[in-house]
C-alpha positions as CSV (number, residue, x, y, z in Angstrom):
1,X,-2.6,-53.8,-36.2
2,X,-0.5,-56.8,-35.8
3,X,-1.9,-58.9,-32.8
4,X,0.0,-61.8,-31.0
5,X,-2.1,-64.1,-29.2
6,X,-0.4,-66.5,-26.7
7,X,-2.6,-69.8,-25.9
8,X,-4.5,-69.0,-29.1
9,X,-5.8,-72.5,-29.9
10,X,-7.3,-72.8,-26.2
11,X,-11.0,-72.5,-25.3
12,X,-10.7,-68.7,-24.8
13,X,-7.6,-68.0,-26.7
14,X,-9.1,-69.5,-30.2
15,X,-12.7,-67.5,-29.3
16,X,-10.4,-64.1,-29.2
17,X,-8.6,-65.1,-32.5
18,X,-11.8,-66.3,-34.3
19,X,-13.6,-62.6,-33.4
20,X,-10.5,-60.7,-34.1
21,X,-10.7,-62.3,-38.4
22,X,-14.6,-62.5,-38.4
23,X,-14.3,-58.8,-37.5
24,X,-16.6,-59.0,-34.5
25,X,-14.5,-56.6,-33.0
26,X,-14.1,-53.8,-35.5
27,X,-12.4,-51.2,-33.5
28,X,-9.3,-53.0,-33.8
29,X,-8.1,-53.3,-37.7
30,X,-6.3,-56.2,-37.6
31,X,-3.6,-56.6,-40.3
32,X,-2.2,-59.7,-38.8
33,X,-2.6,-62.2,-36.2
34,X,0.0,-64.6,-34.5
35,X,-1.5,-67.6,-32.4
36,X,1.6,-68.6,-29.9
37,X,0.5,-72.3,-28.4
38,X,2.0,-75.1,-26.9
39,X,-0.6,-77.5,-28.4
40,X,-1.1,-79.3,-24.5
41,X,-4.1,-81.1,-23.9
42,X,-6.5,-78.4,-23.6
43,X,-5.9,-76.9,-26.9
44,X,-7.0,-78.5,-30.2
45,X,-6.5,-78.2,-34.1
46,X,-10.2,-77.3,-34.9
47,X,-10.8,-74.7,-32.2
48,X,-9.3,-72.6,-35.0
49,X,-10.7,-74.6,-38.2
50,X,-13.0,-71.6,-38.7
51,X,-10.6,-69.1,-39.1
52,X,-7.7,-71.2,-40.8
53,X,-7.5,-69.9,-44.3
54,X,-7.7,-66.4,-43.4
55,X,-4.4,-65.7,-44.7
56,X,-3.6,-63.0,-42.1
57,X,-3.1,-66.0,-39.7
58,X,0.1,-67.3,-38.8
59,X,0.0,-70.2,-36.0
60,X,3.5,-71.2,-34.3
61,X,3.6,-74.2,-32.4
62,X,5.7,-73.8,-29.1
63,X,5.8,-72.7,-25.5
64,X,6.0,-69.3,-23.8
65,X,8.7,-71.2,-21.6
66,X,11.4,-71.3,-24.8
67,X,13.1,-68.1,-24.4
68,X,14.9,-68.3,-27.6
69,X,11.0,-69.2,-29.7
70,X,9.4,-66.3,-27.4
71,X,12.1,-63.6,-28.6
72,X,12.2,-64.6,-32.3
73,X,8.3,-63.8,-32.3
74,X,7.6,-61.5,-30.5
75,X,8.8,-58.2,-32.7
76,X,7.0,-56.8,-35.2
77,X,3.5,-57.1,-33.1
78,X,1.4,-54.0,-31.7
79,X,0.0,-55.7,-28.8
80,X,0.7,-59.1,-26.6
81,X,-2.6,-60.5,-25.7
82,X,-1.5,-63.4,-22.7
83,X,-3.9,-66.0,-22.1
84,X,-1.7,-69.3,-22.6
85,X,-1.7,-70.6,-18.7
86,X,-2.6,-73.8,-17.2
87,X,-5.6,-73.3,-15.8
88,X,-7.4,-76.6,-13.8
89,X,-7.3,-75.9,-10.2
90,X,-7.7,-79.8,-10.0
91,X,-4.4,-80.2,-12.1
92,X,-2.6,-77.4,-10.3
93,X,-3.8,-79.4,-6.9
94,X,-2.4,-82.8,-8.3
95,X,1.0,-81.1,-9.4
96,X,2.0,-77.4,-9.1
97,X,5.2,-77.5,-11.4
98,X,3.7,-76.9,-14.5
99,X,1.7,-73.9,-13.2
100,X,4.5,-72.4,-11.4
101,X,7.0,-72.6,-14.9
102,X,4.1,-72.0,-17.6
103,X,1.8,-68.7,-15.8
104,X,4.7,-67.6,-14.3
105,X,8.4,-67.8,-15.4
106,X,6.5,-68.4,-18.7
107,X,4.9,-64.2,-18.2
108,X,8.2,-63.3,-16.8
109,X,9.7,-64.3,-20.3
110,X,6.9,-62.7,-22.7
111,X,6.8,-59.7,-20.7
112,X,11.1,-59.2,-20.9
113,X,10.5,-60.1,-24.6
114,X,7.6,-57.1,-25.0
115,X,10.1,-54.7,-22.7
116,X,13.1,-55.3,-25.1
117,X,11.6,-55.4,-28.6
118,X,9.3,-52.1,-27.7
119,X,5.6,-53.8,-27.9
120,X,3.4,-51.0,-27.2
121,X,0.8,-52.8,-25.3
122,X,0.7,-56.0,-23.3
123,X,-2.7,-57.5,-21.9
124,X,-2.8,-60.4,-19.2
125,X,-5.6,-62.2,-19.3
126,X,-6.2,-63.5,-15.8
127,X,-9.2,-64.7,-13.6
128,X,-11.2,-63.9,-10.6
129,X,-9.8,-66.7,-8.3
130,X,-6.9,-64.9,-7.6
131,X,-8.4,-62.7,-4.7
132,X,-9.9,-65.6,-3.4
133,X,-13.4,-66.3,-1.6
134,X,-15.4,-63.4,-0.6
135,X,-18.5,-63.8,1.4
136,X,-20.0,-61.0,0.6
137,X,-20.2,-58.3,-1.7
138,X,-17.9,-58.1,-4.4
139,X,-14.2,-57.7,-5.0
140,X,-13.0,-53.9,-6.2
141,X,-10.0,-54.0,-8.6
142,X,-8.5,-52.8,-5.5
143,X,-9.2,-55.7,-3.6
144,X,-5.8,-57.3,-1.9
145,X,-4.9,-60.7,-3.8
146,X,-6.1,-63.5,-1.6
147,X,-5.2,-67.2,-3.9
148,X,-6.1,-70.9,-2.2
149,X,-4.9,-72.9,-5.1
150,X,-1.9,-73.4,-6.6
151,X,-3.6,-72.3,-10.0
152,X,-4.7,-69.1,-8.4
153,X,-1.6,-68.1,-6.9
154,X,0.6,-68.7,-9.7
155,X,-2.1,-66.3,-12.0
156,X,-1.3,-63.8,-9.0
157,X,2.0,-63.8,-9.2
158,X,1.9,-63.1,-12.8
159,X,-0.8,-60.2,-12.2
160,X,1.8,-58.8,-10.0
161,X,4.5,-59.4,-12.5
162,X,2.7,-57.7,-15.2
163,X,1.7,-54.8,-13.0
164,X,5.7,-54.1,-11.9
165,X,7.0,-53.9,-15.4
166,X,4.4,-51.5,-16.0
167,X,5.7,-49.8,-12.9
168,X,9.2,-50.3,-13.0
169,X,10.0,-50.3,-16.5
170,X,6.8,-48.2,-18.7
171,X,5.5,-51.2,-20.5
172,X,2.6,-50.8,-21.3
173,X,0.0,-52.9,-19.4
174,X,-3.5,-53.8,-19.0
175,X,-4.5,-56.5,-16.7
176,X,-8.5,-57.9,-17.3
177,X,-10.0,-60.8,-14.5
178,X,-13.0,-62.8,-15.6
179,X,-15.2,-65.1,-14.1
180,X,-16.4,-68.3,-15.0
181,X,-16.2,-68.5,-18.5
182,X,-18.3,-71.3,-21.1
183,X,-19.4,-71.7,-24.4
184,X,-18.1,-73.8,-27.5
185,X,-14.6,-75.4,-27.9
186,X,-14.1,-75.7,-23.9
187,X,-11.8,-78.6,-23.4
188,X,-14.5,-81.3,-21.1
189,X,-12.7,-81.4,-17.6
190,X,-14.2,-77.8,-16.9
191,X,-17.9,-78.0,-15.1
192,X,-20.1,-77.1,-18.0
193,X,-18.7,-78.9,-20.8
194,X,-17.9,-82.0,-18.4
195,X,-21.1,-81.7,-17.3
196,X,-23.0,-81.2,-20.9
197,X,-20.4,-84.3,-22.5
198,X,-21.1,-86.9,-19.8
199,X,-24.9,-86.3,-19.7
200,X,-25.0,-86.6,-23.2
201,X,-23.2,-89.9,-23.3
202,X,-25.9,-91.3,-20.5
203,X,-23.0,-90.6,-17.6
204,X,-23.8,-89.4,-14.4
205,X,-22.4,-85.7,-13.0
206,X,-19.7,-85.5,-10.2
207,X,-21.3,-82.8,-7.9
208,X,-18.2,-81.3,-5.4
209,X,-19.5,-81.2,-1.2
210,X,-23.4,-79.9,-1.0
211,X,-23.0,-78.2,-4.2
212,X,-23.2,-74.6,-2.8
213,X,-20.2,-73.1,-4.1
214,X,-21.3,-69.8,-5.8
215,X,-19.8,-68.6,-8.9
216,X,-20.5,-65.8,-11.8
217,X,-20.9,-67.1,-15.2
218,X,-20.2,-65.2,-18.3
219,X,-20.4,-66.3,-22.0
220,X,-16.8,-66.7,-24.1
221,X,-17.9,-64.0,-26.4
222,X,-18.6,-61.1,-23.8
223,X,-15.3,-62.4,-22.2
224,X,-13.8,-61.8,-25.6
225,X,-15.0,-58.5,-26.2
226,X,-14.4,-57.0,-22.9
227,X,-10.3,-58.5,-23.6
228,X,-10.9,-56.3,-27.1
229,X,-12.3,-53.6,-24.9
230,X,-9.1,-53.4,-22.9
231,X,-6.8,-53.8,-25.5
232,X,-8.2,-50.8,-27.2
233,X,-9.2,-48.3,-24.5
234,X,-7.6,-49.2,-21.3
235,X,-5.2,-47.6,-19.7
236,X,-1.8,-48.4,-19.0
237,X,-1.9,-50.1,-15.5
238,X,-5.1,-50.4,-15.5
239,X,-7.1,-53.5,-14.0
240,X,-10.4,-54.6,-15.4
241,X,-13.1,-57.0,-14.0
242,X,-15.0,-59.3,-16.3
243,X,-17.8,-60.7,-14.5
244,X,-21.1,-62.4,-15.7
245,X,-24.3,-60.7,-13.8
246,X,-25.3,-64.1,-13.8
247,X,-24.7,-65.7,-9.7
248,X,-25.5,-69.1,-9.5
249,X,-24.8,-72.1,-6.9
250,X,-23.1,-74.9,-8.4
251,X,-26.2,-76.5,-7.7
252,X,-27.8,-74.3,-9.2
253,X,-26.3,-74.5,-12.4
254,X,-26.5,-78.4,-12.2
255,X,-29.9,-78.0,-12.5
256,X,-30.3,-76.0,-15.3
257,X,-27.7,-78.6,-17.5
258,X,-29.8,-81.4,-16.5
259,X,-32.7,-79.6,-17.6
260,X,-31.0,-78.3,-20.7
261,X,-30.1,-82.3,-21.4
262,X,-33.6,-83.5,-20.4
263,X,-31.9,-85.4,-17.2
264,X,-33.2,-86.3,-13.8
265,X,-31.3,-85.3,-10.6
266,X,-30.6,-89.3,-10.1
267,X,-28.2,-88.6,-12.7
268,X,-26.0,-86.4,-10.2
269,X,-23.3,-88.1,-7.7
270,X,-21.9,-86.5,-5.1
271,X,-18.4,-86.6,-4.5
272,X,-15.7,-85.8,-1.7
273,X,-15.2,-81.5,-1.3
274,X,-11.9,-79.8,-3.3
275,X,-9.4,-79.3,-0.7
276,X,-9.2,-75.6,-0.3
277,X,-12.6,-74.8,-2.2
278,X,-13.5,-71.2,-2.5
279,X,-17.1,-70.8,-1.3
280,X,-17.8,-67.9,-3.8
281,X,-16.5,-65.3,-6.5
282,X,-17.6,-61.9,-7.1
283,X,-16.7,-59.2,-9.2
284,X,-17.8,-55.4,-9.0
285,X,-17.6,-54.6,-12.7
286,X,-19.0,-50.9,-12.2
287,X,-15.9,-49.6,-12.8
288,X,-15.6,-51.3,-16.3
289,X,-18.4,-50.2,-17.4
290,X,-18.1,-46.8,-16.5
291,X,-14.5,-47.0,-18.4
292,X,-14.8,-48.7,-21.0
293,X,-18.6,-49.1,-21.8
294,X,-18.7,-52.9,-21.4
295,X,-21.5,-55.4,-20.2
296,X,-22.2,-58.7,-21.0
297,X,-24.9,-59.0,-23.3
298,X,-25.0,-63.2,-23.4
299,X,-28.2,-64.3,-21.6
300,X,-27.3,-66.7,-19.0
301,X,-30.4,-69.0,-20.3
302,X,-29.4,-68.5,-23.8
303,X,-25.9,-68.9,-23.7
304,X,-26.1,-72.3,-21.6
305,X,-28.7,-73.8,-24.6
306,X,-26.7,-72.9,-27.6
307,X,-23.5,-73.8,-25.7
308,X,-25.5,-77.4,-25.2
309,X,-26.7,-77.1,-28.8
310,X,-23.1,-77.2,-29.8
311,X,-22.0,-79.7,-27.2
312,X,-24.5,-82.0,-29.3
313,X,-23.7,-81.2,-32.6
314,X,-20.1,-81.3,-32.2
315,X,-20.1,-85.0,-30.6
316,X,-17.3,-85.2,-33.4
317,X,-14.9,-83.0,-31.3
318,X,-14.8,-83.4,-27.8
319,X,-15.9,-87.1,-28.0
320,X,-11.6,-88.2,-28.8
321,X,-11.0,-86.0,-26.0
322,X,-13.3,-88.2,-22.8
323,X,-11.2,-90.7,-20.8
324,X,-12.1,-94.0,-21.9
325,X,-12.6,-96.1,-19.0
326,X,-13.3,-99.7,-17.7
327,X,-15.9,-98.5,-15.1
328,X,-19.3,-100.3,-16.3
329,X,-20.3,-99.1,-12.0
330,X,-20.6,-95.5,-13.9
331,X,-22.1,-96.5,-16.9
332,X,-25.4,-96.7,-17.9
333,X,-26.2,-99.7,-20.1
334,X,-27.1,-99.0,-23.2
335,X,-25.4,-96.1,-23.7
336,X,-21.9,-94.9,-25.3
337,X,-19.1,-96.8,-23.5
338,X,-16.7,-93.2,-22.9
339,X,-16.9,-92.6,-19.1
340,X,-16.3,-88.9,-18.2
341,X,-17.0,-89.3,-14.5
342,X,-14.0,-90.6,-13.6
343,X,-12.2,-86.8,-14.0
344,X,-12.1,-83.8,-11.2
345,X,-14.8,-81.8,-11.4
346,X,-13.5,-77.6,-11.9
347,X,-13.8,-74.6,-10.4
């Protein structure tokens, strides 16, 4: 099997690819795998360092946007795993544009490439936030799409794009939503590496409103494998939800990083309330498991102290990557001079 994976040198792009050659995922037998990425900010060299001499790896640098790259790649491959996107609600807050071109036209233009060269499977990776904030319960796959940010919507709109080729032309297409995802090789503006980096470095934590927001948390590797899941045994048109079994307040979770980082709450600032801040996510995942056998199997304790663990012995990696700031206000003395604090604090 010949797989091409777009965003494959992001957090949960390079995860996929690093499973798919360490054969952590042996219902597939992969012959070949293409990594399709842009290179932006949140994607870095070593995220697929492991992996790198594996000579079934071919890595192109460019963007889903360039018609003329996307069509010259695209043949020749079994399946079109999707998860390049732009993906900081912050960001997408800040400045739409690139959300609007990259997760959308940018799907538009994979999915006409997959249509005309005769792919015989496309998945779109995509995200719980796109139905919104539910009070309540949790969200069916049938659940109407309900996005606040400009993130969310545009990951909608390429749901629904995904979904009418399937419709209107046959492709083949699965569609998988996750929730929040962490583990190793997350770029640091998300809330559990950000979090994990600045405490490290003796920074304080940028806490969003009263810190009630409630989201599900789910490991990179059970992400991964329910994507693998889906690629394998989904059906065409199918949607599949992703979710963590693990529903914590934002609060919540603050608490265990600071306890994971043997920090005090004094080391938590409360800042200003995202505009348009979903209260809470929710995923009903029964009918996953019923069709494809998944569940996460990533202990939320667990998974949060090795992600730590590697937070700490990777200083190497995501230290280049921290603003570096004249802001002593936020620093505490004695400590490593990168300041963290100063960036939006996700999801």
């Amino acid at each position: 099997m010949r797989i091409l994976v777009t965003g494959g040198a992001g957090f949960i792009g390079s995860a996929y690819v690093r499973r798919l050659l360490a054969g952590a995922e042996p219902a597939l037998d992969v012959d070949a795998v293409t990594v399709l990425d842009a290179y932006t900010y949140a994607a870095t060299e070593a995220a697929l360092d492991p992996v790198r001499a594996d000579p079934r790896l071919r890595i192109i640098r460019g963007d889903i946007r360039d018609a003329a790259l996307v069509d010259a790649t695209v043949p020749g491959h079994d399946v079109v795993v999707h998860l390049a996107a732009e993906s900081h609600v912050d960001r997408s807050i800040a400045d739409a544009a690139a959300f609007v071109t990259t997760n959308v036209v940018g799907t538009q233009i994979l999915l006409d490439a997959a249509l005309r060269h005769g792919v015989p499977r496309f998945v779109q990776v995509s995200t719980d936030e796109v139905y919104g904030s539910i009070a309540t319960g949790s969200w069916t796959e049938q659940a109407p799409l309900d996005p606040s940010s400009p993130y969310s919507a545009s990951k909608a709109a390429a749901d629904l794009l995904a979904l009418a080729y399937h419709r209107t032309h046959g492709l083949d297409v699965v569609v998988t939503r996750g929730a929040n995802t962490y583990g190793p090789y997350q770029y640091p503006e998300k809330i559990v590496p950000l979090f994990v980096t600045n405490l490290l470095d003796g920074h304080d934590v940028p806490l969003y409103g009263d810190g009630g927001n409630v989201r599900e948390w789910l490991h990179v590797d059970d992400h991964c494998h329910g994507i693998a899941l889906a690629q394998t045994n989904g059906r065409p048109g199918g949607i599949y939800h992703l979710g963590g079994d693990a529903e914590l307040t934002n609060r919540e979770l603050t608490g265990r990083l600071l306890a994971a980082c043997a920090a005090g709450w004094d080391r938590v600032r409360p800042v200003a309330d995202r505009q348009g801040h979903d209260r809470r996510y929710s995923l009903d995942c029964a009918a996953t498991r019923r069709e494809l056998g998944w569940t996460p199997t990533v202990d939320l304790d667990r998974g949060l102290a090795a992600t730590v663990d590697w937070y700490r012995d990777h200083r190497a990696w995501w230290q280049p990557l921290k603003p570096h700031r004249a802001d002593p206000g936020r620093r505490r003395p004695g400590k490593a001079t990168t300041d963290g604090t100063g960036q939006r604090q996700p999801r």
